[in-house]
TIKE-807207 format. One record per residue (C-alpha): residue number from 1; residue in three letters; x, y, z. Coordinates in nm, 3 decimals, always signed. Layout:
N
@seq:NUM | type:ALA | east:X | north:Y | up:Z
...
***
This chain:
347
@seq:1 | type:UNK | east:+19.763 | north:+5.039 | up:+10.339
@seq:2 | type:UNK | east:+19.510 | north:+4.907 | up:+10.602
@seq:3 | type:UNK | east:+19.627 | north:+4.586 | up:+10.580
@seq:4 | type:UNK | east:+20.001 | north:+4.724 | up:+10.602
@seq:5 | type:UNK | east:+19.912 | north:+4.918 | up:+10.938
@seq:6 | type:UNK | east:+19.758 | north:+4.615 | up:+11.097
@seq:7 | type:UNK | east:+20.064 | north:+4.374 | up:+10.983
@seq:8 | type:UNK | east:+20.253 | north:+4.634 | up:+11.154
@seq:9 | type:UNK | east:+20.169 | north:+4.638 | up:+11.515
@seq:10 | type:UNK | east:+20.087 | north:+4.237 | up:+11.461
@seq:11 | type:UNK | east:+20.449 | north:+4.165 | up:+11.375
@seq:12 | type:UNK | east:+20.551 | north:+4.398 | up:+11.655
@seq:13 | type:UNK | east:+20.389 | north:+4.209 | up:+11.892
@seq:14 | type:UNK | east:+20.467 | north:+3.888 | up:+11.792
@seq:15 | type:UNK | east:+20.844 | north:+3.967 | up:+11.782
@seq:16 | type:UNK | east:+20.854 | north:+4.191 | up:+12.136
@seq:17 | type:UNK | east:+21.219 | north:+4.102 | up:+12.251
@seq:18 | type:UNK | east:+21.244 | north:+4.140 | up:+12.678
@seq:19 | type:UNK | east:+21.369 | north:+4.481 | up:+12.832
@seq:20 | type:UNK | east:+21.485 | north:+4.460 | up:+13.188
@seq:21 | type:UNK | east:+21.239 | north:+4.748 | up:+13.396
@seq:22 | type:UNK | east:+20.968 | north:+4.938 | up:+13.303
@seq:23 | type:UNK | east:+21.055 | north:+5.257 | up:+13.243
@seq:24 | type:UNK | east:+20.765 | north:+5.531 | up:+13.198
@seq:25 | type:UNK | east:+21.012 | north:+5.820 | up:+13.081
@seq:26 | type:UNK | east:+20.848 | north:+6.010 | up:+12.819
@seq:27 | type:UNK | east:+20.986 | north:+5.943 | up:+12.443
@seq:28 | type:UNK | east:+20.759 | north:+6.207 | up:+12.318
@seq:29 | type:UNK | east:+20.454 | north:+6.412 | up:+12.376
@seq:30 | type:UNK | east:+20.169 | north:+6.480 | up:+12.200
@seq:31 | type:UNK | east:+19.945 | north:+6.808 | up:+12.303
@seq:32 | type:UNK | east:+20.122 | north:+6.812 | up:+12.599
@seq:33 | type:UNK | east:+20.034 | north:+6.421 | up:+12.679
@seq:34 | type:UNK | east:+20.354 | north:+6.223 | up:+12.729
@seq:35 | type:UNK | east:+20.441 | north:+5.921 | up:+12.509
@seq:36 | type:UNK | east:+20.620 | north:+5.696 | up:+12.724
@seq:37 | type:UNK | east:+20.908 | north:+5.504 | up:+12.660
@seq:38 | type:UNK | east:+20.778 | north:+5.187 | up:+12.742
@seq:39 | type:UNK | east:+20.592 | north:+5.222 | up:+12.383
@seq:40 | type:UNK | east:+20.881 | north:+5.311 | up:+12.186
@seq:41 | type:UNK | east:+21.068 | north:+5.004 | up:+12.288
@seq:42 | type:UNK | east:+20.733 | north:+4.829 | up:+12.152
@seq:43 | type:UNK | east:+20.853 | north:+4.942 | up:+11.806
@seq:44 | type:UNK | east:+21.227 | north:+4.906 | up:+11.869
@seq:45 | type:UNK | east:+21.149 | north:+4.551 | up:+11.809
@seq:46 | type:UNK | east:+21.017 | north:+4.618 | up:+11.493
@seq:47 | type:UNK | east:+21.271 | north:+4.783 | up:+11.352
@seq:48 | type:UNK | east:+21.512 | north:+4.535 | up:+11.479
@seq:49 | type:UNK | east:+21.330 | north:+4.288 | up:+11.313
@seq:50 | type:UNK | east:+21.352 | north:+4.485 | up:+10.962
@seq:51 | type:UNK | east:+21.700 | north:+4.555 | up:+11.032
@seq:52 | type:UNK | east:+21.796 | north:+4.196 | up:+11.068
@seq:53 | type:UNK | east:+21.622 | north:+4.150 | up:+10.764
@seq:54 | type:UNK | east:+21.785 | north:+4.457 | up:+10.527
@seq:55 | type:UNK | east:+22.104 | north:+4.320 | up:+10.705
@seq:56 | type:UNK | east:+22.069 | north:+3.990 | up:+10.584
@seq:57 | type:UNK | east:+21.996 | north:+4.112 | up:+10.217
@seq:58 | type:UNK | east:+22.297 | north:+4.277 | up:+10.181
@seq:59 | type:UNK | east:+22.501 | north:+4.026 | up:+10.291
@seq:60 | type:UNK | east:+22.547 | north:+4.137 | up:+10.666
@seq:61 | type:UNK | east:+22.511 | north:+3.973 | up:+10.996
@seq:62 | type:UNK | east:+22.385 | north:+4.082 | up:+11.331
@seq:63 | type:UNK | east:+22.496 | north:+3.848 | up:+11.575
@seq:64 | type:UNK | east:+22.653 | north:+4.055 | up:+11.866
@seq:65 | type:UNK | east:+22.568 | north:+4.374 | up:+12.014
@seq:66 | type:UNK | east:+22.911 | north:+4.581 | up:+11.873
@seq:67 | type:UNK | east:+22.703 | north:+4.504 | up:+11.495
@seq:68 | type:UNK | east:+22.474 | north:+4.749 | up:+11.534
@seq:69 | type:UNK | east:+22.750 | north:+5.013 | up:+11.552
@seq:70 | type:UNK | east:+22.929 | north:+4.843 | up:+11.264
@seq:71 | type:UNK | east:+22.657 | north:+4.680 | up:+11.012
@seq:72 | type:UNK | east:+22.552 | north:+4.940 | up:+10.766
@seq:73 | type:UNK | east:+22.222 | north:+4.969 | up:+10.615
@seq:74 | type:UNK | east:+22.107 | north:+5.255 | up:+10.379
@seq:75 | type:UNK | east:+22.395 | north:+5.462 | up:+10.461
@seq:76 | type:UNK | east:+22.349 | north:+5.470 | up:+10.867
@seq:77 | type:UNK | east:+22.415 | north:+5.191 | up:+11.156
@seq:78 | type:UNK | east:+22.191 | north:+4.905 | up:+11.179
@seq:79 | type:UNK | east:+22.125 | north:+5.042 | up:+11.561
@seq:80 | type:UNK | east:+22.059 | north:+5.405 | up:+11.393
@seq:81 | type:UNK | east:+21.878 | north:+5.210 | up:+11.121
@seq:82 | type:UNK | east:+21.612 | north:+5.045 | up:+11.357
@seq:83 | type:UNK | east:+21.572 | north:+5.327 | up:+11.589
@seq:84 | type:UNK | east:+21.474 | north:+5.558 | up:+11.324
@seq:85 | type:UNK | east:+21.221 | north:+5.322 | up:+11.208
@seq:86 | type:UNK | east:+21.099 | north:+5.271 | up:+11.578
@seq:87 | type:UNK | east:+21.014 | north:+5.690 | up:+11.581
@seq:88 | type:UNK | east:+20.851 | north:+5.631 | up:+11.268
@seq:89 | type:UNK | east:+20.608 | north:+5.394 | up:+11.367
@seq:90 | type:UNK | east:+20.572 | north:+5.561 | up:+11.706
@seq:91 | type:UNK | east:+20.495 | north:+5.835 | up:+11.542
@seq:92 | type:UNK | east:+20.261 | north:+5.714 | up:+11.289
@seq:93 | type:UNK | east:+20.082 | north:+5.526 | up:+11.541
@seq:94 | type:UNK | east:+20.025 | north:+5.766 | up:+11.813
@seq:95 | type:UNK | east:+19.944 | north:+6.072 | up:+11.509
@seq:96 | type:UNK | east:+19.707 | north:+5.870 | up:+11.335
@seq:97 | type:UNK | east:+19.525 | north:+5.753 | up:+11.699
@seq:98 | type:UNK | east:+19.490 | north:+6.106 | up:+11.822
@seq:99 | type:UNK | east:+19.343 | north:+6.299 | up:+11.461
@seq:100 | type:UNK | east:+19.123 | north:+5.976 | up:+11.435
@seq:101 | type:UNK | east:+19.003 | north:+6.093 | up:+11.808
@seq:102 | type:UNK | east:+18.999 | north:+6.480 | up:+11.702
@seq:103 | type:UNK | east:+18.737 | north:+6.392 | up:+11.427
@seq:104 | type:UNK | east:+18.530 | north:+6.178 | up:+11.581
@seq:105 | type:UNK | east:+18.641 | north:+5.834 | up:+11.475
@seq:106 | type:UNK | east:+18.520 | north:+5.569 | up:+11.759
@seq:107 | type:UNK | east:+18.561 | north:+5.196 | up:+11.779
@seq:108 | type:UNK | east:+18.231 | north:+4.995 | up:+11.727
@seq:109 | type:UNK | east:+18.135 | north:+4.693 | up:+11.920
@seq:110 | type:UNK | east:+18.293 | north:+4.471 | up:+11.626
@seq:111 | type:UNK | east:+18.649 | north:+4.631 | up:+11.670
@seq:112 | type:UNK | east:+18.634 | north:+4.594 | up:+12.048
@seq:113 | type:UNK | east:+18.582 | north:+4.261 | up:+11.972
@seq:114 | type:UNK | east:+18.888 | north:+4.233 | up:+11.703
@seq:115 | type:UNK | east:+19.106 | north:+4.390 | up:+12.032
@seq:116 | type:UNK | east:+19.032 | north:+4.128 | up:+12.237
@seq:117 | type:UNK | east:+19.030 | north:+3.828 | up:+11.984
@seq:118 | type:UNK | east:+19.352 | north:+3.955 | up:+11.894
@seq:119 | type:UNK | east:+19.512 | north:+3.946 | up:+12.266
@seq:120 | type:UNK | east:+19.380 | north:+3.628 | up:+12.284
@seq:121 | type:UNK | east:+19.560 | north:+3.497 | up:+11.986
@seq:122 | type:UNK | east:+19.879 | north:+3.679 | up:+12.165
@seq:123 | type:UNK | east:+19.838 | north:+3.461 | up:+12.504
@seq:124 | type:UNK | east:+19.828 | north:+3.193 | up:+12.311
@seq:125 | type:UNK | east:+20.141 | north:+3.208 | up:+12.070
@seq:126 | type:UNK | east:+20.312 | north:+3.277 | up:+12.429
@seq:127 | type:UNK | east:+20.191 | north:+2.980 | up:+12.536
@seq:128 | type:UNK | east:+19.940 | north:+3.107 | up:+12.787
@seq:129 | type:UNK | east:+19.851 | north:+3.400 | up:+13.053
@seq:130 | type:UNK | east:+20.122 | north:+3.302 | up:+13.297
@seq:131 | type:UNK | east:+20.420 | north:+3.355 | up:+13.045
@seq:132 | type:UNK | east:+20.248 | north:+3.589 | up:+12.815
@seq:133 | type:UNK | east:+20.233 | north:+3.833 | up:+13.124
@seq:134 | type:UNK | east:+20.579 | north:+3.783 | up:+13.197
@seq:135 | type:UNK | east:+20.730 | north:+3.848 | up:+12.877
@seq:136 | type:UNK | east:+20.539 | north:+4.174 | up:+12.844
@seq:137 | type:UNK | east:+20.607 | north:+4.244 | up:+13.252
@seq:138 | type:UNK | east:+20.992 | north:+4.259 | up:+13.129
@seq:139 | type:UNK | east:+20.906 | north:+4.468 | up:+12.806
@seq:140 | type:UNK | east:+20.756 | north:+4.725 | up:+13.040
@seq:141 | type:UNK | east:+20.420 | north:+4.709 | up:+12.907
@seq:142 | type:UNK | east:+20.076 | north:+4.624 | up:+13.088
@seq:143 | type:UNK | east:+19.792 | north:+4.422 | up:+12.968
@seq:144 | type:UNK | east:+19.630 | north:+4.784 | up:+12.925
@seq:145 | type:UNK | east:+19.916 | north:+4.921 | up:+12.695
@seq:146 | type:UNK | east:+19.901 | north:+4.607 | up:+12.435
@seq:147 | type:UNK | east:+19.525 | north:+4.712 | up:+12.465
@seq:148 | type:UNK | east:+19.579 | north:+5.043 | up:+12.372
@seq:149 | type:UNK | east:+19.848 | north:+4.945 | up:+12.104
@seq:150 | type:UNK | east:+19.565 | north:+4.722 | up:+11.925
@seq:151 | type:UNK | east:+19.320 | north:+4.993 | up:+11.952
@seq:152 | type:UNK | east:+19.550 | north:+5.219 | up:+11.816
@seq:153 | type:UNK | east:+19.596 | north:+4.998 | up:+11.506
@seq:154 | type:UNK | east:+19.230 | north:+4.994 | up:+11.448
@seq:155 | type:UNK | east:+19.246 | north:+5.373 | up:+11.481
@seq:156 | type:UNK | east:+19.489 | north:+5.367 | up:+11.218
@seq:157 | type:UNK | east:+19.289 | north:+5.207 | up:+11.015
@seq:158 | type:UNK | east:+18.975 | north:+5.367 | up:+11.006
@seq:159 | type:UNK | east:+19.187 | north:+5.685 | up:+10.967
@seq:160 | type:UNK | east:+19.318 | north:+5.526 | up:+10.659
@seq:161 | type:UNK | east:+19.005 | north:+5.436 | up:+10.545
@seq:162 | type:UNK | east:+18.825 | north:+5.729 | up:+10.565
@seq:163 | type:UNK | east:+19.084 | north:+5.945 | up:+10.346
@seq:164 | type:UNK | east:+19.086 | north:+5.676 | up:+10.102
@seq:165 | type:UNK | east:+18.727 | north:+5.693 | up:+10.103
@seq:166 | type:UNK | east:+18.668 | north:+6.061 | up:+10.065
@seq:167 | type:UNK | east:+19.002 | north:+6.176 | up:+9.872
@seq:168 | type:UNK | east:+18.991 | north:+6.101 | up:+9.519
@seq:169 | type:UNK | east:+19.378 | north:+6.144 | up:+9.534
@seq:170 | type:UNK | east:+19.404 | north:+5.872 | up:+9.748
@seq:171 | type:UNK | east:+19.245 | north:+5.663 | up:+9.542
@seq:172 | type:UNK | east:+19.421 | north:+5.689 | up:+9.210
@seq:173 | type:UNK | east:+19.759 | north:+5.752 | up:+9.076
@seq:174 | type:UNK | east:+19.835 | north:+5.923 | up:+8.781
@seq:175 | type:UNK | east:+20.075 | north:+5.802 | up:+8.476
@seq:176 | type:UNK | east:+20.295 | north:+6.103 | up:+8.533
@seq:177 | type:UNK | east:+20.338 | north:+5.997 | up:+8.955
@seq:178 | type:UNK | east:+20.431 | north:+5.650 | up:+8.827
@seq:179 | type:UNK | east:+20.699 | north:+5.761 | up:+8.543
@seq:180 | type:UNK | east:+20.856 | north:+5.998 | up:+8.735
@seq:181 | type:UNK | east:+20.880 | north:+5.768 | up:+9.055
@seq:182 | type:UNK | east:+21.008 | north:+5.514 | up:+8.797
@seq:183 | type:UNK | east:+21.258 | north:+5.664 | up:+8.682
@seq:184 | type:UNK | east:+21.409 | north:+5.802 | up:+8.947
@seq:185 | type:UNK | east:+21.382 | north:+5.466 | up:+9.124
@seq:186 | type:UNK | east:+21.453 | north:+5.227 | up:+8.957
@seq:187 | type:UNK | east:+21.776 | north:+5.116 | up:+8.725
@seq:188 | type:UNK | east:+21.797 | north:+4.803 | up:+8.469
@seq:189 | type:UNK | east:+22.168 | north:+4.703 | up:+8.426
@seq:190 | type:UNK | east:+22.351 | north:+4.386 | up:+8.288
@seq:191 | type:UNK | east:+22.725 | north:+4.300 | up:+8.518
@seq:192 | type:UNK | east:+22.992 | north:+4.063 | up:+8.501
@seq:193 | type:UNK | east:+23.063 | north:+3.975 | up:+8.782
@seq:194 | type:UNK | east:+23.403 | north:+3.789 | up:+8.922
@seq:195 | type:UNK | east:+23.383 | north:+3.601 | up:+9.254
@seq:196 | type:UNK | east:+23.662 | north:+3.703 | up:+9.474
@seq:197 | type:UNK | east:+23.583 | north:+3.379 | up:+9.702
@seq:198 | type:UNK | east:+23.491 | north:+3.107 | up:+9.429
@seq:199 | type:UNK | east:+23.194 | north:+2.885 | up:+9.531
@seq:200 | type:UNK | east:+23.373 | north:+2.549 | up:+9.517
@seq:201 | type:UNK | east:+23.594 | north:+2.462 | up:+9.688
@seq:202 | type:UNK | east:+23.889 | north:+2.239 | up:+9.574
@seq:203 | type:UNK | east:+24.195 | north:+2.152 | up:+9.659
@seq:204 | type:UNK | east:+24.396 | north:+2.432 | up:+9.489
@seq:205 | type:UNK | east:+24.174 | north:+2.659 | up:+9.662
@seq:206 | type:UNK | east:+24.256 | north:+2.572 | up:+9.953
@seq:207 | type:UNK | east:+24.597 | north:+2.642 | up:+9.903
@seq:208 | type:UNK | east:+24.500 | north:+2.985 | up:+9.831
@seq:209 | type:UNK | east:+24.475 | north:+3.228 | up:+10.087
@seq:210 | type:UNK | east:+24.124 | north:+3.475 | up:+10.106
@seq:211 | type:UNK | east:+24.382 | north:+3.791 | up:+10.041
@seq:212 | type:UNK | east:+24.550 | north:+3.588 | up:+9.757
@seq:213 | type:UNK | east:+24.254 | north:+3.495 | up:+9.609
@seq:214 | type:UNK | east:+24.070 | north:+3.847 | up:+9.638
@seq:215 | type:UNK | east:+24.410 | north:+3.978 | up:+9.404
@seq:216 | type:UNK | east:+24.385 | north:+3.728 | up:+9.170
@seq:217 | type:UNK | east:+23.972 | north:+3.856 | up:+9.130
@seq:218 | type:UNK | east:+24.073 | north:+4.152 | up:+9.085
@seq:219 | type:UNK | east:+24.357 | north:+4.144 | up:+8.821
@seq:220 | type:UNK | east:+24.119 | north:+3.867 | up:+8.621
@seq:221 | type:UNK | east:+23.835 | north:+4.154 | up:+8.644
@seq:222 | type:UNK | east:+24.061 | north:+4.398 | up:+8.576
@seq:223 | type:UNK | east:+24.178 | north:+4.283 | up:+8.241
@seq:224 | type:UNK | east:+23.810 | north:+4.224 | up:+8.171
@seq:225 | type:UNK | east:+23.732 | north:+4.605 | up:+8.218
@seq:226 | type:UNK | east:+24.028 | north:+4.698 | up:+8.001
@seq:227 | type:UNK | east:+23.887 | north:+4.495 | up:+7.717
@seq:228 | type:UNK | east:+23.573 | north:+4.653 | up:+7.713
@seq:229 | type:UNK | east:+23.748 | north:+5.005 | up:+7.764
@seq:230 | type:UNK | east:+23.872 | north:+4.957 | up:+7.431
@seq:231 | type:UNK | east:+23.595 | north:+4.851 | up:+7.252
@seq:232 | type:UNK | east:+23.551 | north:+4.501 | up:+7.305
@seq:233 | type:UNK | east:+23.147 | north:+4.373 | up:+7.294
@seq:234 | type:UNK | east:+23.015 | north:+4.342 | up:+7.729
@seq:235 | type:UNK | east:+22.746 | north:+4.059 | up:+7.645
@seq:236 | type:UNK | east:+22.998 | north:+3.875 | up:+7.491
@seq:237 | type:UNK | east:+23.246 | north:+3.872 | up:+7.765
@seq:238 | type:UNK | east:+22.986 | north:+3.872 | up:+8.028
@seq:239 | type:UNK | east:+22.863 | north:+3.540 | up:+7.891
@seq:240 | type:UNK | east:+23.221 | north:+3.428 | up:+7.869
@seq:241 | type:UNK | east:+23.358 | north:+3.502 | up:+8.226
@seq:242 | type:UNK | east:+23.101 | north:+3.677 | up:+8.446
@seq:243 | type:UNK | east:+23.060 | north:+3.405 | up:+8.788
@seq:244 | type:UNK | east:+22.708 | north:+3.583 | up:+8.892
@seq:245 | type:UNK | east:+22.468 | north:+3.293 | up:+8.958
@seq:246 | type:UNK | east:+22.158 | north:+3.430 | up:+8.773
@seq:247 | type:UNK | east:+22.299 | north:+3.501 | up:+8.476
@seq:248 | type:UNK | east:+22.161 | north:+3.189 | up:+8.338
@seq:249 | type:UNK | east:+21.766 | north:+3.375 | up:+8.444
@seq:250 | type:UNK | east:+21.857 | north:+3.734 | up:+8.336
@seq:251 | type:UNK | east:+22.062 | north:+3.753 | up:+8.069
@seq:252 | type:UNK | east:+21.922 | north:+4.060 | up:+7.948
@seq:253 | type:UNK | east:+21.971 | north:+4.254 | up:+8.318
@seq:254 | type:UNK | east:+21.842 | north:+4.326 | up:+8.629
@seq:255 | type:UNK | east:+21.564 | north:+4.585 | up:+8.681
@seq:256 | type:UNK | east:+21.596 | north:+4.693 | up:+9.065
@seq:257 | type:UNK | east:+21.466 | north:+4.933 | up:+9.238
@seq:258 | type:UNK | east:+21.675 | north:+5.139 | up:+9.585
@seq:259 | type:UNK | east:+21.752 | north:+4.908 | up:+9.840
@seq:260 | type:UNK | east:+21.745 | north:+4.555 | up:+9.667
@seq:261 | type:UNK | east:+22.043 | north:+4.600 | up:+9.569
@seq:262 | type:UNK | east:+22.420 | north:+4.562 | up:+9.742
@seq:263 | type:UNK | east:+22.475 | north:+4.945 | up:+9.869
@seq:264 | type:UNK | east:+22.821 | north:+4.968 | up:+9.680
@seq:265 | type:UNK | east:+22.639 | north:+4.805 | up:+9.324
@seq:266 | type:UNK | east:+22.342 | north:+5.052 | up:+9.387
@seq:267 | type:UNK | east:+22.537 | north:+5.354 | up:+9.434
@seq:268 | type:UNK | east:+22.764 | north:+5.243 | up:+9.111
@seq:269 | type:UNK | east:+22.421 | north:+5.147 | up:+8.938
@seq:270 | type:UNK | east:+22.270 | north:+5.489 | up:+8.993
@seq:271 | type:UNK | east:+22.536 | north:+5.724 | up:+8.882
@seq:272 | type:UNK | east:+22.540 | north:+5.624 | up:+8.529
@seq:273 | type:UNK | east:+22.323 | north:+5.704 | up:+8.261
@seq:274 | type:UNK | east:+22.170 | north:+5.451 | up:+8.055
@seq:275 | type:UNK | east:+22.396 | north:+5.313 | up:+7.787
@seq:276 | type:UNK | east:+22.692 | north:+5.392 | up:+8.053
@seq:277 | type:UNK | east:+22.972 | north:+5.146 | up:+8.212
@seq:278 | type:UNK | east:+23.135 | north:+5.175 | up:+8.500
@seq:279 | type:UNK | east:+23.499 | north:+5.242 | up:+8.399
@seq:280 | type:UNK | east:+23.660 | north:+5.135 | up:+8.748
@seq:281 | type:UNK | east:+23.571 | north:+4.838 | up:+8.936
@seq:282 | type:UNK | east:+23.291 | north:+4.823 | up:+9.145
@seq:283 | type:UNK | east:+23.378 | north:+4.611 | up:+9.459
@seq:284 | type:UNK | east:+23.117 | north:+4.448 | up:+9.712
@seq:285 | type:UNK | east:+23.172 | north:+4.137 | up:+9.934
@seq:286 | type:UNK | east:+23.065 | north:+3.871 | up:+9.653
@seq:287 | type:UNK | east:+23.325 | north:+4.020 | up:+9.412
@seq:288 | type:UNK | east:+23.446 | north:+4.266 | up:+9.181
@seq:289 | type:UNK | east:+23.180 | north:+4.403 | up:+8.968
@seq:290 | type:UNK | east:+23.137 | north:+4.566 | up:+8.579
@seq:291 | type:UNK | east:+22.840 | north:+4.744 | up:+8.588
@seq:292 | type:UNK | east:+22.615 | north:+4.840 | up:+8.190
@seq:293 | type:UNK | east:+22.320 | north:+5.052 | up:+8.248
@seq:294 | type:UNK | east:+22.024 | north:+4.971 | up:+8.047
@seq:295 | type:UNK | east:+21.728 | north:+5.209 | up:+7.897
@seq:296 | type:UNK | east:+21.416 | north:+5.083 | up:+8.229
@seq:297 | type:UNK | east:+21.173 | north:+4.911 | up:+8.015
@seq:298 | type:UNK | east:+20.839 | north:+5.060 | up:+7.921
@seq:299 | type:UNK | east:+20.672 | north:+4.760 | up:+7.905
@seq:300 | type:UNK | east:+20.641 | north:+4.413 | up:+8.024
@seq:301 | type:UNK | east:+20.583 | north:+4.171 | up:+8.287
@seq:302 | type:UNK | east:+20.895 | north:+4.323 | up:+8.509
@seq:303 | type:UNK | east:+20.730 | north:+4.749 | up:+8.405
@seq:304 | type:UNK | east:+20.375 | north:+4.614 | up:+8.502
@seq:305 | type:UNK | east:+20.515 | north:+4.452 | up:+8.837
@seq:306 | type:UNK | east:+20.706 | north:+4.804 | up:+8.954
@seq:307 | type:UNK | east:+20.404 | north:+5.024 | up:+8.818
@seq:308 | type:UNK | east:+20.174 | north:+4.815 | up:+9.106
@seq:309 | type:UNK | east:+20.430 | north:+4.859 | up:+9.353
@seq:310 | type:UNK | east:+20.488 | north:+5.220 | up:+9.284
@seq:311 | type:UNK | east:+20.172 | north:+5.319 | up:+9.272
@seq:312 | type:UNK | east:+20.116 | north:+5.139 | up:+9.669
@seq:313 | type:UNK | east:+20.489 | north:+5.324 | up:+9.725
@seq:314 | type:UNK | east:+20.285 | north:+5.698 | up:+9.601
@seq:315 | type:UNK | east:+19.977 | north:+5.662 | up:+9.768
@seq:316 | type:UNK | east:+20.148 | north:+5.513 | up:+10.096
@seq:317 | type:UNK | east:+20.393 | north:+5.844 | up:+10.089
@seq:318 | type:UNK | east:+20.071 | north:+6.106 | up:+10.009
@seq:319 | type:UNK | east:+19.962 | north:+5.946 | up:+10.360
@seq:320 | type:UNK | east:+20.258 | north:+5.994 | up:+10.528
@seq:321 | type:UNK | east:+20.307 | north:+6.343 | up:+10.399
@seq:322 | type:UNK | east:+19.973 | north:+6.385 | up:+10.565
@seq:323 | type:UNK | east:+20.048 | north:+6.212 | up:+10.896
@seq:324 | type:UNK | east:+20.351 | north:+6.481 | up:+10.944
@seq:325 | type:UNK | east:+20.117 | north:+6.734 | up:+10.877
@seq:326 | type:UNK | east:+19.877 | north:+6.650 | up:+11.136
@seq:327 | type:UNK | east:+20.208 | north:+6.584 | up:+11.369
@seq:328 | type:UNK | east:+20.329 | north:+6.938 | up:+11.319
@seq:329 | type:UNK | east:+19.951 | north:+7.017 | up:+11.383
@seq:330 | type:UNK | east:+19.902 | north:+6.814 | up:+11.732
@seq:331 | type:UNK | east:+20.251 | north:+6.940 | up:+11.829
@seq:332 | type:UNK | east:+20.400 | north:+6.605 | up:+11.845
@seq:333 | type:UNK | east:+20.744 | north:+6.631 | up:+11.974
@seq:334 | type:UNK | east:+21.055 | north:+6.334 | up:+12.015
@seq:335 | type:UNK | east:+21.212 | north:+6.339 | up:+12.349
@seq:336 | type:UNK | east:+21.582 | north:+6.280 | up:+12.182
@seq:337 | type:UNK | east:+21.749 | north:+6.313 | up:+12.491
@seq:338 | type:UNK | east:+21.601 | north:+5.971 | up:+12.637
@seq:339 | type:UNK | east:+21.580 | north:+5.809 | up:+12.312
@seq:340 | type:UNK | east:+21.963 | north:+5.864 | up:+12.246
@seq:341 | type:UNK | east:+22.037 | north:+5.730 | up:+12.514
@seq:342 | type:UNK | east:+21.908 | north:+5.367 | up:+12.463
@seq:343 | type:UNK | east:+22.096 | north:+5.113 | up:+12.336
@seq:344 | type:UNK | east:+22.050 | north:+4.869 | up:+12.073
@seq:345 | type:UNK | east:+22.136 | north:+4.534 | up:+12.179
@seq:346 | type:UNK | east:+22.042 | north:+4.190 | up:+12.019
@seq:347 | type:UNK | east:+21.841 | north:+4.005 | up:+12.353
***
C-alpha cells in the first residue's frame, strides 16, 4: 500500500498533461479550507492515464475528444470514468494529509529531503527548470503546490504505516475474507470463440464485406450453439472450431477476475453458475462468443496468484473504508458544481 500511494502521485506527475490558466476555484473543502481546482486537475491526469489504459484493454480507443463521451469503461464514459478516479485520489490524498496532521504525524529531516530529491528528479525528466516551470505554469500549479503534493504523499504514507503498524487487522487477512472475495470475484470459464473479422487476410476476404463477414460469424457460431443445445460435448467442438488465440495456453479455461475481461464476456461470464452455458450468443468486437462456466479452482498456481492479490485488494479496501470515515469526520465536501463543469479532453 505505501508503495502504491507513492507510485500514485509519481505517475501523476510524470504524466501532468497542460491546462490553459490557473484557476484557484475550489473543487472541495476540507474543515472549511478550500481544495482548489488547480489540484484536482493534478489527478485528472491520472485518471486519464488509467482510462487510456482500461480503454485499451477492452479493445477501445481514445484518440479524439468526442471518445470520452462515447468509450465505455466499467459501465460509465471514459470522461466520467477518469474524473471519478481524479475525486478519488483527491480525496484520498488531501484525507489522509490532514488526519496524518490531526494526530501528530510530522515529516523528519529525511522526508524533506525525499521532497526535494524527488522535484529534482521532476526538473530533470522535463528537461530542466526553464521548461519544467512552464509545463506546470500551464497546469496551474506552483513550485509550492508540487511541494505540497509530494509532502502529501509522504503523509500518506506514514498514515499508512502507522495503521498497519498498530492494527492487527491491517496486517492479516483471514481465509474466510479471501473465499468470499473469491468467489464473488472471480469466474473460470472455457469459450469458443468465432472471429467475426478473421485475422488473415486473403483474397476471398477481401471480397467480403465487414457486415457480410460479421453474418457469416454469426450463423457459423450459431449452428455451433445449437449443437451443444442438444447435447453435443463443448471441449470437443471448442477444440474443433473455436478461433480464440490462447486456446492453444488454456485449454482448460480462463480464471479472471472483474475488469480483465471484455465488459459484454464479463457480464455473460458472471450470470451463470458454474457448470452453466450461455444459451444465446454472447457478442463483443473480436466475435461471437459461447461462454462454459467452470467450478474457480481451490488450488494451484492460478488460486495461489488471486489469493495474494486479494488479500492486497482486502486490506487496500479496509483502508479506504477508513479514509471515508475520517472524510465524513473532517467534513470533506466535493464542489460538483465546478467539477461538472470541466471537460475531459485528450491535450
Amino acid at each position: 500500500m505505501r508503495k502504491r500511494l507513492f507510485a500514485l502521485a509519481a505517475s501523476a506527475l510524470m504524466f501532468l498533461s497542460a491546462c490553459n490558466i490557473v484557476n484557484v476555484t475550489e473543487a472541495a473543502t476540507i474543515n472549511g479550507k478550500p481544495v482548489l481546482k488547480n489540484q484536482y486537475l493534478f489527478y485528472l491526469d491520472q485518471g486519464k492515464m488509467s482510462a487510456f489504459s482500461m480503454a485499451q484493454q477492452n479493445g477501445d480507443s481514445i484518440a479524439a475528444d468526442e471518445d470520452w463521451n462515447t468509450v465505455m469503461i466499467e459501465g460509465v464514459t471514459a470522461g466520467e470514468y477518469a474524473k471519478n478516479l481524479a475525486k478519488r485520489f483527491l480525496k484520498e490524498s488531501v484525507v489522509m494529509r490532514e488526519k496524518a496532521l490531526e494526530l501528530g504525524i510530522t515529516l523528519t529531516a529525511e522526508d524533506e529531503a525525499t521532497v526535494t530529491n524527488y522535484k529534482t528528479q521532476i526538473v530533470d525528466q522535463y528537461g530542466g527548470r526553464f521548461e519544467y516551470q512552464q509545463h506546470f505554469d500551464r497546469m496551474g500549479l506552483t513550485d509550492s503546490d508540487v511541494t505540497t503534493l509530494a509532502k502529501d504523499t509522504i503523509y500518506g504514507n506514514k498514515i499508512w504505516q502507522k495503521y498497519y503498524e498498530e492494527d492487527e487487522s491491517f496486517q492479516n487477512v483471514s481465509d474466510e475474507e479471501v473465499l468470499k472475495a473469491y468467489n464473488d470475484e472471480y469466474a473460470m470459464a472455457k469459450h469458443i470463440l468465432i472471429l467475426n473479422q478473421p485475422e488473415a487476410v486473403t483474397d476471398e476476404v477481401e471480397e467480403k464485406t465487414p457486415e457480410e463477414m460479421d453474418a457469416e460469424a454469426r450463423e457459423k457460431a450459431q449452428g455451433i450453439l445449437d449443437r451443444l443445445l442438444v447435447g453435443e460435448n463443448f471441449d470437443a467442438l471448442m477444440n474443433e472450431f473455436s478461433e480464440d488465440p490462447g486456446l492453444l495456453e488454456s485449454p482448460d479455461g480462463y480464471l479472471f477476475t472483474k475488469g480483465q475481461m471484455v465488459p459484454q464476456f464479463e457480464e455473460a461470464a458472471f450470470a451463470l453458475q458454474a457448470g452453466e452455458m450461455t444459451n444465446e450468443l454472447v457478442q463483443t468486437d473480436y466475435g461471437y462468443h459461447i461462454i462454459l462456466r467452470l467450478e474457480n479452482p481451490t488450488e494451484g498456481e492460478e488460486f495461489e496468484a488471486a489469493r495474494d492479490a486479494i488479500s492486497g485488494t482486502v486490506l487496500s479496501g479496509k483502508f479506504e473504508g477508513l479514509v471515508e470515515q475520517w472524510g465524513n469526520e473532517l467534513n470533506f465536501v466535493f464542489n460538483d458544481a465546478v467539477i461538472d463543469k470541466i471537460k475531459v479532453t485528450t491535450q
